[in-house]
Every structure is written in structure tokens, then in C-alpha cells.
C-alpha positions as CSV (number, residue, x, y, z in Angstrom):
1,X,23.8,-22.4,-40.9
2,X,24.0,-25.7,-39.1
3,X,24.9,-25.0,-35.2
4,X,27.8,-27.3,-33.3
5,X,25.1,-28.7,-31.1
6,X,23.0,-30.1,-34.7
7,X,26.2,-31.4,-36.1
8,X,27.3,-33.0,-33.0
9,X,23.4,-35.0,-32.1
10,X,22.5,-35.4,-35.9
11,X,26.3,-36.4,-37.2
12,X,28.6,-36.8,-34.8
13,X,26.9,-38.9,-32.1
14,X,25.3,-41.6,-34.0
15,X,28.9,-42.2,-35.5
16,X,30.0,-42.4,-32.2
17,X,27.1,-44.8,-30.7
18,X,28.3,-47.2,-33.5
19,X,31.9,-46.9,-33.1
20,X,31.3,-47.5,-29.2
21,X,29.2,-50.4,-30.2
22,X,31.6,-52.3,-32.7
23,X,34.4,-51.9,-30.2
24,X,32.5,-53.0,-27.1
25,X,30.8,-55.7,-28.9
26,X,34.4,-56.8,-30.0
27,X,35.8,-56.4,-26.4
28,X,33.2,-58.5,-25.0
29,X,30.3,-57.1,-24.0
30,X,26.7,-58.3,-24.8
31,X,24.6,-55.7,-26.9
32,X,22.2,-55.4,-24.0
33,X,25.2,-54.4,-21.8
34,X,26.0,-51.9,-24.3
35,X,22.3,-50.8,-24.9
36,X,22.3,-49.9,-20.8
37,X,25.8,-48.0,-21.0
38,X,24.5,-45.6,-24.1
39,X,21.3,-45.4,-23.0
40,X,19.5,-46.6,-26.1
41,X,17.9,-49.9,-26.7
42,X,19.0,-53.4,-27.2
43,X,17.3,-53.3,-30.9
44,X,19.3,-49.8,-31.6
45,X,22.5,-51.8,-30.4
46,X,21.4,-54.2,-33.2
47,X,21.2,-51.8,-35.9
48,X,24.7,-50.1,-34.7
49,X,26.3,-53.3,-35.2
50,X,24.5,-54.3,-38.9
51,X,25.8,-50.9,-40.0
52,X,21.6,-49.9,-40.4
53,X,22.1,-46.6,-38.1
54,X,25.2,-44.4,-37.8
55,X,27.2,-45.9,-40.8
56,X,27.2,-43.1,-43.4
57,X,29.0,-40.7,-41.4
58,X,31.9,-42.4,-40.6
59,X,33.9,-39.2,-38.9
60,X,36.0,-41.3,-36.8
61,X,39.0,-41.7,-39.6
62,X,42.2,-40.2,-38.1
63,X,44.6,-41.7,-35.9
64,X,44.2,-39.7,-33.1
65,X,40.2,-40.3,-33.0
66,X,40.6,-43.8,-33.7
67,X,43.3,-43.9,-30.8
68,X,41.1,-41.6,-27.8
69,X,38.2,-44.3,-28.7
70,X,40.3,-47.1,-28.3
71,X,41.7,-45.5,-24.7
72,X,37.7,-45.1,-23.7
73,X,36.9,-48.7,-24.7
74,X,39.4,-50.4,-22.7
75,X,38.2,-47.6,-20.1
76,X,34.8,-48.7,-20.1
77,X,35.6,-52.7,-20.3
78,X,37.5,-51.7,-17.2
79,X,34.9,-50.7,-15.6
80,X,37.1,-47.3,-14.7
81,X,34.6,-44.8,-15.7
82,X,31.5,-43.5,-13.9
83,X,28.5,-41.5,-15.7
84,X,30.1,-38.3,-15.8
85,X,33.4,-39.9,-17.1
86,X,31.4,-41.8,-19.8
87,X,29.5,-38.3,-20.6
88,X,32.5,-36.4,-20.5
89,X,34.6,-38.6,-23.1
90,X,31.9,-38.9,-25.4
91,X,32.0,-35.4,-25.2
92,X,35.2,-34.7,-25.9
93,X,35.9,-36.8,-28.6
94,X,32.8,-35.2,-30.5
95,X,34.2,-31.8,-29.9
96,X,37.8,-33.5,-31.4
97,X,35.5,-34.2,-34.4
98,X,33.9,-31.2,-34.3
99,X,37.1,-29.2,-34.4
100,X,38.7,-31.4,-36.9
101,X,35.9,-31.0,-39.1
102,X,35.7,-27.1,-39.1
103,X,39.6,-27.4,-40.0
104,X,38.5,-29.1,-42.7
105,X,36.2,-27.0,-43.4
106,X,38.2,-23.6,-43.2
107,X,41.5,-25.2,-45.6
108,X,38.7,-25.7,-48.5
């Protein structure tokens, strides 16, 4: 038995880191802008980007996902979020994935 909190660091938040990467890189930012934000390295920015870490679990599919990390992009291009905010969506769209998974999960 896996618990939430292994799916989410092992699965879910590397996804995410790439995601957030891809879409910031696209929207402007420089990969050492995005390395500071995440709190990961420059190189690890890199290796988002080149699909090298968080490419083979690509949980961010549905329209809904797709849509909330759009909204937190533009949020954090507009400079409108503060740590917690940028803690707290993360959050939440893991849990989204979380949830959606154990759906999934339960309909199999």
C-alpha cells in the first residue's frame, strides 16, 4: 500500500514541477527564474524542460487540471501569488490528481 503523501512526492509532484516549467518557460520566464520559484536548481529546470525528469507520469490530462494550471501560470507570471499561495495551489492541484486518480482507481 502506497500512502497519498508517496504518490503525491514520488508521482504527482515531479509531473507537476514539469508542467510548471513548460508553461512558465513558455510565458516568459528564464529557467533560473523558475529554478528560484520551485525551489530546485537551474540544471533540474533543464531536465524538466528536455522531458529527462517528470515526463513518464504525465497525470495532468483532463480539462479541468489542464485548466487550474493554466489559472496558476498566469497567477504566477502576474506576480499575484505569495509563498503560501504558490504552496497552496500546488497543493491543491495534486490533491485534484490525487482524487481523480483514486476515482480511477475505484471504477476499475
Amino acid at each position: 500500500m502506497r500512502l497519498d503523501c508517496e504518490i503525491i512526492s514520488q508521482d504527482f509532484l515531479p509531473a507537476l514541477r514539469s508542467a510548471l516549467a513548460k508553461e512558465l518557460s513558455t510565458g516568459g520566464m528564464s529557467q533560473k527564474s523558475v529554478a528560484d520559484l520551485l525551489g530546485i536548481s537551474q540544471p533540474a529546470v533543464s531536465q524538466y524542460l528536455r522531458d529527462l525528469r517528470g515526463a513518464k507520469n504525465n497525470f495532468i490530462t483532463d480539462e479541468e487540471l489542464l485548466s487550474s494550471l493554466k489559472k496558476f501560470c498566469e497567477k504566477i507570471i502576474a506576480k499575484e501569488l505569495d509563498e503560501a499561495g504558490l504552496k497552496e495551489n500546488m497543493y491543491s492541484i495534486c490533491k485534484m490528481a490525487l482524487d481523480r486518480k483514486k476515482k480511477a482507481r475505484s471504477l476499475n
